[in-house]
C-alpha positions in Angstrom: -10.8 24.1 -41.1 -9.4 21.9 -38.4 -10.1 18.5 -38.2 -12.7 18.1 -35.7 -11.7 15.8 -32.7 -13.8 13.1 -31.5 -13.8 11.5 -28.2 -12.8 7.7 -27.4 -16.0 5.7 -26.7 -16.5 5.5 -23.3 -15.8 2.2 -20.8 -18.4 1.2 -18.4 -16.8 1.3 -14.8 -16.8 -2.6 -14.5 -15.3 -2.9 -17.9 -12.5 -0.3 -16.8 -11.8 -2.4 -13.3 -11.2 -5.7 -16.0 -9.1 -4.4 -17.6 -6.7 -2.4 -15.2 -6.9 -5.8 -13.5 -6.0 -7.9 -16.4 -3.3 -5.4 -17.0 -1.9 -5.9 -13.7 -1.7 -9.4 -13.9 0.2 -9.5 -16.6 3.0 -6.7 -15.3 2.8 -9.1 -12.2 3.0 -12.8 -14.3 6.0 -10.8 -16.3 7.8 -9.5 -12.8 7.3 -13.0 -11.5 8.9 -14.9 -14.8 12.2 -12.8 -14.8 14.1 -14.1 -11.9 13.3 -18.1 -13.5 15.1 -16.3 -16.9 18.1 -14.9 -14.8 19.1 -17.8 -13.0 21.4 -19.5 -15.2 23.1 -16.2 -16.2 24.0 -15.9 -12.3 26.8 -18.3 -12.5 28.5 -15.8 -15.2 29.4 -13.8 -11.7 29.9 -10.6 -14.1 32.9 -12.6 -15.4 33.9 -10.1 -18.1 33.4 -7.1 -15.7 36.1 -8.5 -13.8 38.5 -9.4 -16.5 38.4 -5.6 -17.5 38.9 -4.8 -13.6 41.6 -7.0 -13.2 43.2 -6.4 -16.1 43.2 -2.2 -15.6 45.0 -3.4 -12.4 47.5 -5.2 -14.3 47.6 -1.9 -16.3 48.0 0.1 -13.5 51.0 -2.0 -12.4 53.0 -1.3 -15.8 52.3 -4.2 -17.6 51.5 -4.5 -21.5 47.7 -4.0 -21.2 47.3 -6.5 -23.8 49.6 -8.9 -22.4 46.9 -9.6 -19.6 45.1 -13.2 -20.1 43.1 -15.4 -18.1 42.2 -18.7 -18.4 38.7 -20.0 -19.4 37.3 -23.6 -18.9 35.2 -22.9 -22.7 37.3 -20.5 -24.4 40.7 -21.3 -23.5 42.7 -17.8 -22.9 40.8 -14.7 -22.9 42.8 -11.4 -23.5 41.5 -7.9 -22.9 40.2 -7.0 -26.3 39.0 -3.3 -26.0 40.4 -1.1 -28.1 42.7 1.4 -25.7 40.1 4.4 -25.3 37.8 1.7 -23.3 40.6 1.1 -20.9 41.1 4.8 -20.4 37.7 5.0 -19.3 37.6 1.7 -17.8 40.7 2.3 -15.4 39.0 4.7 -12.8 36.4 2.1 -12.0 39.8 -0.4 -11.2 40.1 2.1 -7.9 36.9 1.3 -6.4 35.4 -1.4 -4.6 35.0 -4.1 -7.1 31.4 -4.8 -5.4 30.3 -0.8 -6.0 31.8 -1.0 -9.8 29.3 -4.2 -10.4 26.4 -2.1 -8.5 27.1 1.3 -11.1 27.4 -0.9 -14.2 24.6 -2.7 -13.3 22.5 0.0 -12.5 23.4 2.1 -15.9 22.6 -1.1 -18.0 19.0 -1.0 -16.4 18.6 2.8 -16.4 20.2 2.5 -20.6 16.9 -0.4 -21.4 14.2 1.6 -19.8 15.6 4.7 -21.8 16.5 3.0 -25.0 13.0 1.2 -24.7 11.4 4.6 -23.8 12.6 6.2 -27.0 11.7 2.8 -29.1 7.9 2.3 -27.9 7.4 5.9 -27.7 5.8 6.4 -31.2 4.1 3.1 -31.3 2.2 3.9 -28.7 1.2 7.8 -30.1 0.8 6.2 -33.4 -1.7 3.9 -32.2 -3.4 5.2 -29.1 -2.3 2.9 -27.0 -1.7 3.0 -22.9 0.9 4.8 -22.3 2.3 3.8 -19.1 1.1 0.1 -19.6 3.0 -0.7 -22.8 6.0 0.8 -21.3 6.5 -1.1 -18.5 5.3 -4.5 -20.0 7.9 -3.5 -23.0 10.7 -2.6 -20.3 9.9 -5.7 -18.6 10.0 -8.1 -21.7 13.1 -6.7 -22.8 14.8 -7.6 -19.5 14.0 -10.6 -20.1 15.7 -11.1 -23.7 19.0 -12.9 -23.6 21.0 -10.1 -25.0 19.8 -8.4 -22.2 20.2 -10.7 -19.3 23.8 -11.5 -20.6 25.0 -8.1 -20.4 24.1 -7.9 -17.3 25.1 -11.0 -15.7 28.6 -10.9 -17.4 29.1 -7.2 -16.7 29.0 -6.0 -20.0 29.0 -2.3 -21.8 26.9 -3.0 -24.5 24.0 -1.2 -23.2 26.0 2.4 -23.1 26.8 1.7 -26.6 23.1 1.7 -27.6 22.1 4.5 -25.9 25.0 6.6 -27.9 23.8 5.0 -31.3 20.0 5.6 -31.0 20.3 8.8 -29.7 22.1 9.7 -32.4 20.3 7.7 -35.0 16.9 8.3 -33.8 17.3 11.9 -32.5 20.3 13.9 -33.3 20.4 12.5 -37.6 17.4 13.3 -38.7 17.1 16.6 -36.9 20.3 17.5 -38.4 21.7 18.6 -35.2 25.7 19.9 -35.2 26.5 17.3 -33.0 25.0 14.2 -35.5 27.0 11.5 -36.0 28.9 12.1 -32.0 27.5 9.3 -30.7 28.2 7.1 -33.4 31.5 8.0 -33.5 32.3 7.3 -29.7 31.0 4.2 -29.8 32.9 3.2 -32.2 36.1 4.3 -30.5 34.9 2.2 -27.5 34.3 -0.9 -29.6 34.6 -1.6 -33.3 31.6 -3.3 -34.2 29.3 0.6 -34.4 31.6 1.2 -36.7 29.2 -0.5 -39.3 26.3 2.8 -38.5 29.3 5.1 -39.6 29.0 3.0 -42.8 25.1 3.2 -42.7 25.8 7.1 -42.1 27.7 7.1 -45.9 25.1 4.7 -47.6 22.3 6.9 -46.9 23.8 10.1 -47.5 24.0 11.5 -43.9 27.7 12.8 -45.5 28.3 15.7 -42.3 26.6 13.1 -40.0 29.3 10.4 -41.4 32.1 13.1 -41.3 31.7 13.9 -37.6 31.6 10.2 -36.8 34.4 9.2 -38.3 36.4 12.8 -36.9 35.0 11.8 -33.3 36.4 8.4 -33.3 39.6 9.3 -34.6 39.7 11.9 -32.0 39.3 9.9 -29.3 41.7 7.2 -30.7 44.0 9.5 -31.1 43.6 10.9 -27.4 44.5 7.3 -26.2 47.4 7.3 -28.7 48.7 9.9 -26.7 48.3 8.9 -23.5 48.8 4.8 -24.1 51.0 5.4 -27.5 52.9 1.6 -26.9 49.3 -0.3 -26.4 47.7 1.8 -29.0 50.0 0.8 -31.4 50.1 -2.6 -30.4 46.4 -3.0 -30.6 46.0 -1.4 -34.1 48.8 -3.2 -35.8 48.8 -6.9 -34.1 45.7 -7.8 -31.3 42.8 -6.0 -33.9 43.2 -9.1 -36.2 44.0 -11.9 -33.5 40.2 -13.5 -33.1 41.6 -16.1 -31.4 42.2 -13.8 -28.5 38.1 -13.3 -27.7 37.2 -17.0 -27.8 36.8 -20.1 -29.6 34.9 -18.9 -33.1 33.0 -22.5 -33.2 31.5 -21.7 -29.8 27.6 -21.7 -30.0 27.5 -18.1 -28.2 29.5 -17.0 -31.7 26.1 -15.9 -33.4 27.7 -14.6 -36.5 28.0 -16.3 -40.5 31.3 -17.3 -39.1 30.6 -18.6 -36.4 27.9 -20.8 -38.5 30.4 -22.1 -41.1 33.0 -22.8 -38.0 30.8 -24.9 -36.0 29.6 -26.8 -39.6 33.3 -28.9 -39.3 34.9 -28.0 -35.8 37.5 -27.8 -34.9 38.6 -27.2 -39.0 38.7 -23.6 -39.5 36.0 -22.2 -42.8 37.3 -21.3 -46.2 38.1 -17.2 -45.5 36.7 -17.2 -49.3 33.5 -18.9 -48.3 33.0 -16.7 -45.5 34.0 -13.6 -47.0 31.7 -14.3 -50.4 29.1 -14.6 -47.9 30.0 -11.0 -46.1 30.0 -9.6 -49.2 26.2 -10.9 -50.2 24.6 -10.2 -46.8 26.4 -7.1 -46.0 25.3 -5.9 -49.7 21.7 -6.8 -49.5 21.0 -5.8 -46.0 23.1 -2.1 -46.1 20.8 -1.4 -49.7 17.6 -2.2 -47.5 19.1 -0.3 -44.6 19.3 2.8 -46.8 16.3 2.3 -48.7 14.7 2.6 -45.2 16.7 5.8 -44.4 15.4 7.3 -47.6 11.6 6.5 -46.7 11.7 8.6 -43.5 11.6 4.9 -41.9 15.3 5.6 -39.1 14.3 2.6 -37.0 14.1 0.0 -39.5 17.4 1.5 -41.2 19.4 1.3 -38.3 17.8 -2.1 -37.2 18.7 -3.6 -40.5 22.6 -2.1 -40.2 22.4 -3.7 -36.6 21.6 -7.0 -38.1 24.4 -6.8 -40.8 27.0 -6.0 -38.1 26.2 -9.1 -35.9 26.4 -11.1 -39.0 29.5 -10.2 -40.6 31.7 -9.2 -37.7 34.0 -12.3 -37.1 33.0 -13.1 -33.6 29.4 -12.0 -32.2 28.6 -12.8 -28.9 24.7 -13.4 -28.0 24.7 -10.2 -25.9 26.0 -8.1 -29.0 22.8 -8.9 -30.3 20.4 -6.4 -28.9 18.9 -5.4 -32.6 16.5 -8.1 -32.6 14.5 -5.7 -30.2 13.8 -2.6 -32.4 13.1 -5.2 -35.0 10.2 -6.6 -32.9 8.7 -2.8 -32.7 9.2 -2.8 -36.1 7.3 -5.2 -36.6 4.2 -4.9 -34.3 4.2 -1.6 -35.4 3.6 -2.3 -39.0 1.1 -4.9 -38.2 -0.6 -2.2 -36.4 -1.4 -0.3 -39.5 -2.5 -2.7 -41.9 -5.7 -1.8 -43.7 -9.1 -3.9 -43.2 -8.3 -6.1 -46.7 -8.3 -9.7 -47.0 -4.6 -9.0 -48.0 -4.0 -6.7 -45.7 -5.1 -9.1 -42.6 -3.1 -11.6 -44.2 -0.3 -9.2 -43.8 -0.8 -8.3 -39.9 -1.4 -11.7 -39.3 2.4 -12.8 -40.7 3.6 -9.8 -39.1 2.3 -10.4 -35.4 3.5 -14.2 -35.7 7.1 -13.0 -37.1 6.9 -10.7 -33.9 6.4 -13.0 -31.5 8.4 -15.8 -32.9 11.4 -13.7 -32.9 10.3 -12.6 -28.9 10.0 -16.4 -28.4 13.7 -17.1 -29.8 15.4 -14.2 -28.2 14.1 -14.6 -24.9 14.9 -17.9 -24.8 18.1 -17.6 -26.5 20.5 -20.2 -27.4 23.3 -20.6 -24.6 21.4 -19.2 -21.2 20.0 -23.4 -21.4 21.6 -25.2 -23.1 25.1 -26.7 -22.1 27.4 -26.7 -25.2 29.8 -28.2 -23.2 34.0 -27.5 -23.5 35.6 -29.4 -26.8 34.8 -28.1 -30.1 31.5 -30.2 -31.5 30.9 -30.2 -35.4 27.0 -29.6 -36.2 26.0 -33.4 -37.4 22.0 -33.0 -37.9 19.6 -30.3 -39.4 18.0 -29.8 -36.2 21.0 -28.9 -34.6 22.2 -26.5 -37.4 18.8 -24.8 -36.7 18.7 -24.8 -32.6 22.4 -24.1 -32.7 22.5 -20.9 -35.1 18.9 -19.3 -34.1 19.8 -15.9 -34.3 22.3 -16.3 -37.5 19.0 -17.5 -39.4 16.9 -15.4 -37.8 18.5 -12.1 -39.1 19.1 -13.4 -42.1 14.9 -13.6 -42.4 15.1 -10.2 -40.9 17.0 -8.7 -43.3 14.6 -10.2 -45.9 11.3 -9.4 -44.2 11.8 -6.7 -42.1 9.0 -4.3 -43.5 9.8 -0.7 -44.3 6.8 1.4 -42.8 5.4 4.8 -44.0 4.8 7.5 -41.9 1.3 7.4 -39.3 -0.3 10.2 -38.0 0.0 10.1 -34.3 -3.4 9.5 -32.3 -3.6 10.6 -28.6 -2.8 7.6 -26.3 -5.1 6.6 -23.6 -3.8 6.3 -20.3 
């Protein structure tokens, strides 16, 4: 027989006017905190959206597209980096106004977090009965306000349009075994190396067609700009691929990757490649085995958030708005806390959860260059305390990819409005 439904308690009119009106206030306090959190990212001026722009016209004029630099008062010389089937699609935006190409990408990097936050909050909130169109729009608006976020925006960057491809794949396409799986990973990949790591996570859990049609899509499109850019293809794969030099100084605070940790321990000295590699080998190791431990529970989100954390890690240079898988964590985690048990142990548990939650919320909102002036020379990290302020989200995923619970499936409750 049917379970038999029973009907949420009922709320007293005045009770109801409370609480719509607390819930207002704090959409309004969050609305009202944003702009304070975006200030400092204005003087970026969308400074790597015009880079690409400028060096697509370069391009366009029939020069080496990697030969393009420009000089930085931080970084030194900074180089477009992309791999050549970015600049295909990057070059049509070169032709218009430089004013509307800031206004599109901007406007797809909002549209990609309401989605992409959409699609993360989604079952938290059938899970747990929660209101719907509240916890959307108080999660939207806290994730515009995490640095990852506000960076991407304020330098012009593509990393939203990366997640979208990788969750929808992830989250959607991979587990319902769609023809097309493993698409989206593979684009995004062809568009910028670091997804490359979920085509691995693809392998390790045994999505093996999923992993096959990645790897086949971003070969395809490589390929494609082989044959239309064969010179800066091959320049790129052979020679500016290994250059790090050409993205930035690797000591540089906004480097939130294990080496960028060891480089800033003795700047300007470059860290022992052994060191650093050991350590690649460790993390990568233990967090790809709780990756696809997670993949095998059912648990997607907590796989791919654990493979996001890896990549950031490991990959030579990682820029603080690379970092956006600090978010799903958080869901992650309020979600588990969410459906602890009534034990002593148990409260224990939700209690460590919810403050994990919103100490990483703390940190990434925050954030560890929006301010802060790290200044232009190369500084070696003389105290703890610096170590600590100065690699917040190196040690924070390393804790991640300790803690980061794996959840069993809930049974959806209807969510109140």
């Amino acid at each position: 027989m049917p379970a038999e439904s029973v009907a949420p308690p009922a709320v007293a009119p005045g009770d109801q006017r409370g609480r719509t009106l607390r819930r207002i206030v704090t959409v309004l306090a969050l609305v009202a905190v944003l702009p304070a959190l975006y200030l400092p990212g204005l003087v970026h001026d969308f400074f790597d959206l015009k880079i690409y722009m400028r060096a697509m016209d370069w391009w366009a004029a029939g020069h080496p597209l990697y030969d393009y630099v420009q000089p930085d008062r931080v970084q030194g010389e900074l180089y477009f980096t992309y791999p050549p089937f970015s600049a295909l699609l990057l070059r049509p935006f070169a032709a218009l106004p430089l004013g509307l190409t800031i206004a599109i990408f901007t406007a797809l990097t909002g549209i990609g977090v309401v989605v992409t936050t959409r699609w993360l909050v989604a079952p938290l909130i059938a899970r747990h009965g929660l209101p719907r169109l509240f916890t959307l729009t108080v999660a939207v608006l806290l994730v515009f306000a995490v640095e990852s976020t506000r960076e991407t925006i304020t330098f012009g960057q593509i990393n939203m349009l990366l997640v979208v491809l990788i969750l929808a794949d992830l989250l959607f396409a991979v587990p319902r075994a769609r023809p097309w799986a493993g698409v989206g990973v593979g684009l995004a990949t062809a568009l910028k190396l670091f997804p490359g790591i979920f085509l691995l996570y693809l392998l390790i859990s045994r999505r093996w067609r999923a992993a096959v049609v990645a790897g086949v899509t971003a070969t395809a499109a490589t390929l494609l700009a082989a044959a239309l850019a064969p010179r800066d293809s091959w320049r790129f794969w052979t020679h500016e691929l290994w250059a790090t030099d050409r993205v930035g100084r690797t000591d540089y605070t906004g480097n939130q990757s294990l080496f960028g940790l060891l480089s800033r321990l003795d700047a300007p000295a470059k860290p022992p490649q052994s060191v650093w590699l050991a350590l690649v080998l460790v993390v990568a190791g233990f967090g790809l085995w709780r990756a696809a431990r997670a993949a095998r529970a059912g648990d997607e989100l907590t796989g791919l958030t654990l493979t996001g954390l890896v990549g950031g890690l490991v990959s030579p240079i990682t820029w603080t708005h690379h970092i956006y898988w600090f978010i799903p964590a958080v869901v992650v985690l309020v979600d588990a806390a969410l459906h602890t048990g009534r034990g002593t142990d148990e409260q224990r548990r939700r209690w460590w959860l919810l403050a994990l939650a919103v100490g990483t919320s703390a940190v990434i909102i925050y954030g560890v260059v929006s301010f802060q002036d790290w200044g232009i020379a190369p500084v070696p990290t003389d105290s703890p305390g610096e170590f600590v302020f100065r690699n917040e989200y190196v040690l924070l995923a390393l804790l991640l990819l300790v803690t980061l619970p794996v959840r069993r499936e809930a049974r959806p409750t209807p969510a109140r409005g």
